[in-house]
N, CA, C and O of each residue as an XYZ file, in Angstrom:
456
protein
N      -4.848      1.614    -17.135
C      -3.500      1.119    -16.909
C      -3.134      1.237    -15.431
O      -3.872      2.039    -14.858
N      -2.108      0.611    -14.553
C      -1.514     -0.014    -13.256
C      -0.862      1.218    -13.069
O       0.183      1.328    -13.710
N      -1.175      2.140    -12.397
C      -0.071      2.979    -11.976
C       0.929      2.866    -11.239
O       2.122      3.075    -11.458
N      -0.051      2.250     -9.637
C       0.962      2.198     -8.694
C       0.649      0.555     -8.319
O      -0.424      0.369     -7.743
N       1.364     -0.470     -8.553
C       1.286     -2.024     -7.387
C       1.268     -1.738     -5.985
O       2.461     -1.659     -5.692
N       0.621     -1.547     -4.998
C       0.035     -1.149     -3.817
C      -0.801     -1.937     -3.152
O      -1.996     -1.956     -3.445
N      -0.106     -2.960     -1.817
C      -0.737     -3.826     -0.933
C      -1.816     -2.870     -0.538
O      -1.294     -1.805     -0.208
N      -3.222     -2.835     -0.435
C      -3.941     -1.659      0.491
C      -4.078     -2.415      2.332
O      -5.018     -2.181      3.093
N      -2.968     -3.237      2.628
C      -2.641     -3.252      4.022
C      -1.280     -3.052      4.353
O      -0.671     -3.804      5.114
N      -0.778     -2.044      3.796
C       0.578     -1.357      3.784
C       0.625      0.456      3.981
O       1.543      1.225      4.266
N      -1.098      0.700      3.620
C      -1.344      2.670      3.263
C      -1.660      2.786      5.060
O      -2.233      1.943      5.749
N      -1.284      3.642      5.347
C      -1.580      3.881      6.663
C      -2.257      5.269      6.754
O      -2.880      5.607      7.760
N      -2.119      6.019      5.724
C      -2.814      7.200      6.031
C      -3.473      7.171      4.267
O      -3.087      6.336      3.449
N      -4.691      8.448      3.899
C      -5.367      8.417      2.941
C      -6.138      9.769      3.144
O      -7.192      9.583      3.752
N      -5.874     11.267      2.758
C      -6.905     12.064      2.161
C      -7.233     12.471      0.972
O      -6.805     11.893     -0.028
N      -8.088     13.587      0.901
C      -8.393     14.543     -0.365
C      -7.114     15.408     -0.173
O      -6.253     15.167      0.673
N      -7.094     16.309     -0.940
C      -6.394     17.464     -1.027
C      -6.899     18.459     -0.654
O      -7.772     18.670     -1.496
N      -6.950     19.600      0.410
C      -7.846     20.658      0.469
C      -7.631     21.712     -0.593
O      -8.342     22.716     -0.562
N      -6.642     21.557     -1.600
C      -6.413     22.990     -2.233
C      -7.581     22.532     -4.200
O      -8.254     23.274     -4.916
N      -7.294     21.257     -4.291
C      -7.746     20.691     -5.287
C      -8.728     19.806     -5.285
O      -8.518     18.611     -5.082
N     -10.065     20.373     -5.543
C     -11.048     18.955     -5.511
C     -10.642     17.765     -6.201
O     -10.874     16.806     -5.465
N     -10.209     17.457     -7.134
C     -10.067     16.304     -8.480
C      -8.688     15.315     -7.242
O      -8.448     14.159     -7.589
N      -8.002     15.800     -6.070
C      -6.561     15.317     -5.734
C      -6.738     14.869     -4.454
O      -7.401     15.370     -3.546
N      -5.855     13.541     -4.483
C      -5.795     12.615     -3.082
C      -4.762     12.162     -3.094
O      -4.255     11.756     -4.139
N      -4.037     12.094     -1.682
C      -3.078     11.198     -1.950
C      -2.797     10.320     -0.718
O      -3.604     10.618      0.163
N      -1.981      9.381     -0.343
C      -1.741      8.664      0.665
C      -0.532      8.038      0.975
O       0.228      7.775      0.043
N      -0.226      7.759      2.098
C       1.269      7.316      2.850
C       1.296      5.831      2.446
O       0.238      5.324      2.073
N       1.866      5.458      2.469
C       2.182      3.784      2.321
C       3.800      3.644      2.802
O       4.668      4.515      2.733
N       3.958      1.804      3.479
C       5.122      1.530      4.022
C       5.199      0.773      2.233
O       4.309      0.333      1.505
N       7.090      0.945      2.004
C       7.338      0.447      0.274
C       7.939     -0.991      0.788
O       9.091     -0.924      1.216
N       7.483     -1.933      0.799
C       7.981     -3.274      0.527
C       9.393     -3.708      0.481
O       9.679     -4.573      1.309
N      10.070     -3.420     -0.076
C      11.174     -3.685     -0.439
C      12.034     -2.095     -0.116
O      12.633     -2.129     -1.191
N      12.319     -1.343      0.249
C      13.096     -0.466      0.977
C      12.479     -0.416      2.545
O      13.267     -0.241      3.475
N      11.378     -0.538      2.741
C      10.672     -0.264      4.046
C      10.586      1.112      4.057
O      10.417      1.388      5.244
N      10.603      2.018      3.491
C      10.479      3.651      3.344
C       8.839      3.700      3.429
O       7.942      2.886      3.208
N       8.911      5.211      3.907
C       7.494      5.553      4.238
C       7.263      6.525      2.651
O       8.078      7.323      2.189
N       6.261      6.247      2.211
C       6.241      7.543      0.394
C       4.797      7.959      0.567
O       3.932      7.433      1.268
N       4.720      9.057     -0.254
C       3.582      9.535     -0.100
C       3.237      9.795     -1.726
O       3.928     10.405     -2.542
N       1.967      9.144     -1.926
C       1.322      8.664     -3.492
C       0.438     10.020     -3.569
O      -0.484     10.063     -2.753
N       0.552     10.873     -4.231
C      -0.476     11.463     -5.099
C      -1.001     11.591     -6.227
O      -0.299     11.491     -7.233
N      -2.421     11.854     -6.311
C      -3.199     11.459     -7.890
C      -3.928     12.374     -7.888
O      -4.529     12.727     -6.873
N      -4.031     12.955     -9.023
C      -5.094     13.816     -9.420
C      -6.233     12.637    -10.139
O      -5.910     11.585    -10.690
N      -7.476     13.113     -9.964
C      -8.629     11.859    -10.407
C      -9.020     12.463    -12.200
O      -8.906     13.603    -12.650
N      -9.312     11.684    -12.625
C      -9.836     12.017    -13.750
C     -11.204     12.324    -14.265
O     -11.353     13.128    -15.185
N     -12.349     11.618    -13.620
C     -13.345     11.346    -13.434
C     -14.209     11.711    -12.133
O     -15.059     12.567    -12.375
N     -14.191     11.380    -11.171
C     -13.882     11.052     -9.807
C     -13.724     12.573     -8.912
O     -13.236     13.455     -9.620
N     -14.028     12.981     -7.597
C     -13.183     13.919     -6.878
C     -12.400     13.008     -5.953
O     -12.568     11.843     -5.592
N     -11.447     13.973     -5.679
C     -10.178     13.075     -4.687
C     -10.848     12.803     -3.728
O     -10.765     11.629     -3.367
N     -11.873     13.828     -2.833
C     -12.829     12.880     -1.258
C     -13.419     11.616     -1.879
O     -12.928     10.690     -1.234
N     -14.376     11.038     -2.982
C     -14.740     10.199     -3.068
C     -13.586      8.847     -3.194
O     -13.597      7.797     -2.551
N     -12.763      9.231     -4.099
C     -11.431      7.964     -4.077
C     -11.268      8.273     -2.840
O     -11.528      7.201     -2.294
N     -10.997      9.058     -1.960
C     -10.239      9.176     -0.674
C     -10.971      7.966      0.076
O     -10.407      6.915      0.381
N     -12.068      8.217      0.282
C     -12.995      7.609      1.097
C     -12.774      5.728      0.636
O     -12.511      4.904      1.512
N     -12.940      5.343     -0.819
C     -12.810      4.463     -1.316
C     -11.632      3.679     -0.818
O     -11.760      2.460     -0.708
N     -10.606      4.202     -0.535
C      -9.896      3.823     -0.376
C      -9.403      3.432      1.065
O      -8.692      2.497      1.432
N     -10.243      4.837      2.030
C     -10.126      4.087      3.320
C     -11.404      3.133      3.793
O     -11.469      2.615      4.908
N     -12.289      3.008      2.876
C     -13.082      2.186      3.060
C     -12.489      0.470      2.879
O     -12.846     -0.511      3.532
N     -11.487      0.547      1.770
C     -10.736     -0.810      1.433
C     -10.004     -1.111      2.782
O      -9.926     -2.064      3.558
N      -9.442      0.312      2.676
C      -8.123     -0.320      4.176
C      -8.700     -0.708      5.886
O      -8.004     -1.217      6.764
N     -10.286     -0.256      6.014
C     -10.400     -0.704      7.047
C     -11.461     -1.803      7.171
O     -12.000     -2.109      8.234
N     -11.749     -2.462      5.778
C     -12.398     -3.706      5.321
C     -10.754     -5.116      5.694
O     -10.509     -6.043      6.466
N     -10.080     -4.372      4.526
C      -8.835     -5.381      4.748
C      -8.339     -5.379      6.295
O      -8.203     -6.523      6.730
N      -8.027     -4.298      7.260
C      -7.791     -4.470      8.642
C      -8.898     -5.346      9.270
O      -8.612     -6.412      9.813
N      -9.555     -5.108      9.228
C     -10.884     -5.839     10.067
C     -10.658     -7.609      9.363
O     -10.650     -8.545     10.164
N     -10.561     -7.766      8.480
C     -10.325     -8.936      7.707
C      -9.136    -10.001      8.740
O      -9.242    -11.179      9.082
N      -8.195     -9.120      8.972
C      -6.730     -9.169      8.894
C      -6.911     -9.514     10.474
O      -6.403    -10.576     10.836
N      -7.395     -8.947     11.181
C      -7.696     -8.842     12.362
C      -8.481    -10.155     12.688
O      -7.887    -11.010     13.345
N      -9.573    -10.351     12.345
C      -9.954    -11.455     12.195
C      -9.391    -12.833     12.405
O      -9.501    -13.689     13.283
N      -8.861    -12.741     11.471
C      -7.928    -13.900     10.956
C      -6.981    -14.342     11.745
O      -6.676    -15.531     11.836
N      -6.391    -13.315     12.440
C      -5.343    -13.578     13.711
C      -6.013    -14.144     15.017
O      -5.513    -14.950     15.803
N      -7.179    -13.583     15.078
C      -7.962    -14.339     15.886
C      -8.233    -15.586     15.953
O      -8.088    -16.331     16.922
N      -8.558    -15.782     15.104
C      -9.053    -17.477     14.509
C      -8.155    -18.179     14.850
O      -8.458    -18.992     15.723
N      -6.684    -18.198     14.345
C      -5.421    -18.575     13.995
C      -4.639    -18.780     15.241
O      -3.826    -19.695     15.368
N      -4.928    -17.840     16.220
C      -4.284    -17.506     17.624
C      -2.643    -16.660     16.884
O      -1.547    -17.172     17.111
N      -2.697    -16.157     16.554
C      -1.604    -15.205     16.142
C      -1.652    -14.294     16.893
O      -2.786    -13.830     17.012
N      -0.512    -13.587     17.752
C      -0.230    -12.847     18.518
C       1.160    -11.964     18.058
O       2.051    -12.584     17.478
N       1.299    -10.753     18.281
C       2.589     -9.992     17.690
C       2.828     -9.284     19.196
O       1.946     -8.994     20.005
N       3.771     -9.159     19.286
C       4.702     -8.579     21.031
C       5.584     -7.268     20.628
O       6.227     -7.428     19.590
N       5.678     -6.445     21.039
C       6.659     -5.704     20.593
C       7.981     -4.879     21.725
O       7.882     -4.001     22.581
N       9.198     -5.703     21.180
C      10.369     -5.440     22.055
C      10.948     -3.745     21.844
O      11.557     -3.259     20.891
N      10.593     -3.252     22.839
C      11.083     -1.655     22.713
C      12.385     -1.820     22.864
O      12.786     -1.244     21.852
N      13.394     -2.225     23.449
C      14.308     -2.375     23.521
C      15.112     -2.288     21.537
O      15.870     -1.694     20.770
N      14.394     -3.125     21.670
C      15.104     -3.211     20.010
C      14.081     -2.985     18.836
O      14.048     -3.401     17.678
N      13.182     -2.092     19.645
C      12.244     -1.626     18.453
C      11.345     -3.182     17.117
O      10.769     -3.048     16.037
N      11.574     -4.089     17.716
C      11.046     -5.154     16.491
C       9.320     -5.592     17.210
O       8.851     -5.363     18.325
N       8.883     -6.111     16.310
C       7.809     -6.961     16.071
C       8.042     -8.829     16.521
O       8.992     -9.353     15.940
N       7.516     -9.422     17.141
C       8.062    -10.508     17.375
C       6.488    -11.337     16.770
O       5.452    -10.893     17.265
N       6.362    -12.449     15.778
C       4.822    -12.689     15.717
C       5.152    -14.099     16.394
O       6.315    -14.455     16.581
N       4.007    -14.905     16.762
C       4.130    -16.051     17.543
C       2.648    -16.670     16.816
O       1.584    -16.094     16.587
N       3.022    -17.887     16.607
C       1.815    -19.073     16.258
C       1.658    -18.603     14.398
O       2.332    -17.686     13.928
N       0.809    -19.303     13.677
C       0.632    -19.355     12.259
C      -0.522    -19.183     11.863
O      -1.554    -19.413     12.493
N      -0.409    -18.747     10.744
C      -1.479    -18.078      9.548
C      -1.743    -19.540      8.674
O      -2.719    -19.708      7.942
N      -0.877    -20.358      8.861
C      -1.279    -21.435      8.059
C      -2.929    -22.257      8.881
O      -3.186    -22.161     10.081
N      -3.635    -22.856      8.056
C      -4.557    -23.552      8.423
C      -3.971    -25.125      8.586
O      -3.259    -25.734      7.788
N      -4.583    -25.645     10.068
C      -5.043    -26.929      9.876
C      -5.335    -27.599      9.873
O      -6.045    -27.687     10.875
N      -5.370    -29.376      8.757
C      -6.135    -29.960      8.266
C      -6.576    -30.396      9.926
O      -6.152    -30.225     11.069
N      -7.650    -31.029      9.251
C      -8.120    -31.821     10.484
C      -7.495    -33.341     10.892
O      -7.742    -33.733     12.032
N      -6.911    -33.976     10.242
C      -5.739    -34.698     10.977
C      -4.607    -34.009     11.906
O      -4.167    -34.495     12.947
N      -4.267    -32.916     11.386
C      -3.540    -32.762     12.546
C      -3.697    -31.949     13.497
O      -2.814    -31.977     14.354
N      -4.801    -30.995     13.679
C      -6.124    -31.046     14.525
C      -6.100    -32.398     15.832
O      -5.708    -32.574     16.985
N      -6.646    -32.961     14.972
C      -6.785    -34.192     16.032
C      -5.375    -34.867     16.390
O      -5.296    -35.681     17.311
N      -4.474    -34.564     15.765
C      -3.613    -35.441     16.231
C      -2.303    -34.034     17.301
O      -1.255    -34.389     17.841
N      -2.603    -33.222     17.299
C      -3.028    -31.939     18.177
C      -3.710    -32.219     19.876
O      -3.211    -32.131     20.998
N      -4.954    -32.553     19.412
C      -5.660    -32.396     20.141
C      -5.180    -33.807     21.375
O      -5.067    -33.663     22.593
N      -4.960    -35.168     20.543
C      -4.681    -36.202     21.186
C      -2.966    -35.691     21.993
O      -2.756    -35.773     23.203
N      -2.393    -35.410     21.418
C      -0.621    -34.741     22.499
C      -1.190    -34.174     23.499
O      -0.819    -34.468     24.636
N      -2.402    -33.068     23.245
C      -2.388    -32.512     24.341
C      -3.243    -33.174     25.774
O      -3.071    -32.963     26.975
N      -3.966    -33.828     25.223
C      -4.939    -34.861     26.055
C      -4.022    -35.882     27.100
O      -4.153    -36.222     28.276
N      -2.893    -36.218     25.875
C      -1.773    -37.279     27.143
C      -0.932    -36.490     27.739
O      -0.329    -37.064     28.645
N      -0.552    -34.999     27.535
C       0.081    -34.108     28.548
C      -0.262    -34.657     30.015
O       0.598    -35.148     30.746
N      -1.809    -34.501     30.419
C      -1.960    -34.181     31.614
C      -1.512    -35.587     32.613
O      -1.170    -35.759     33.783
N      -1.733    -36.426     31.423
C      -1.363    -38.050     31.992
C      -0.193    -37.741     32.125
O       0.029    -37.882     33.327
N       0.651    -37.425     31.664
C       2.292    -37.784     31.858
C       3.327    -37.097     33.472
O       4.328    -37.520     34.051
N       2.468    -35.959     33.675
C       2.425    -35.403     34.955
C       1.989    -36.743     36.148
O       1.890    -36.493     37.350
């Protein structure tokens, strides 16, 4: 059964427990309050270092993924200290190759129009 619904590119931190082999737990940002919580589980099966590990093995598969992808995409994030925010610039959307090319042709008559 679903215990916890949990983006694993939301956990920012992930150990064992040092007092309990079978126990792990981890930080996560909550979606919908933006609160920082901290998840603990005792394992059933399992010791908490091996889920531990499992789990930061997911989160730095999904970062690297994530990372990626912004690359590709040209996605860039800025961050205004002033007001503490995140600013992202350019899209995660893909696209087609019509407008690709029809992209590519605006930018080609830029230099003419100078």
């Amino acid at each position: 059964d679903l215990i916890v619904d949990q983006t694993i590119e939301k956990v920012s931190f992930c150990a064992p427990d040092r007092n309990f082999d079978r126990a792990f737990s981890y930080i996560c940002r909550d979606g919908t309050t933006r609160r920082w919580i901290c998840h603990c589980f005792m394992a059933v099966k399992d010791t908490g270092e091996r889920l531990s590990h499992a789990v930061g093995c997911a989160f730095a598969a999904c970062l690297e993924r994530k990372q990626k992808r912004e690359k590709e995409c040209g996605v860039t994030a800025t961050f205004d200290a002033s007001r503490t925010t995140f600013t992202r610039e350019g899209s995660f959307r893909v696209t087609t190759a019509t407008e690709q090319a029809e992209r590519e042709e605006i930018l080609r008559q830029l230099p003419d129009a100078k």
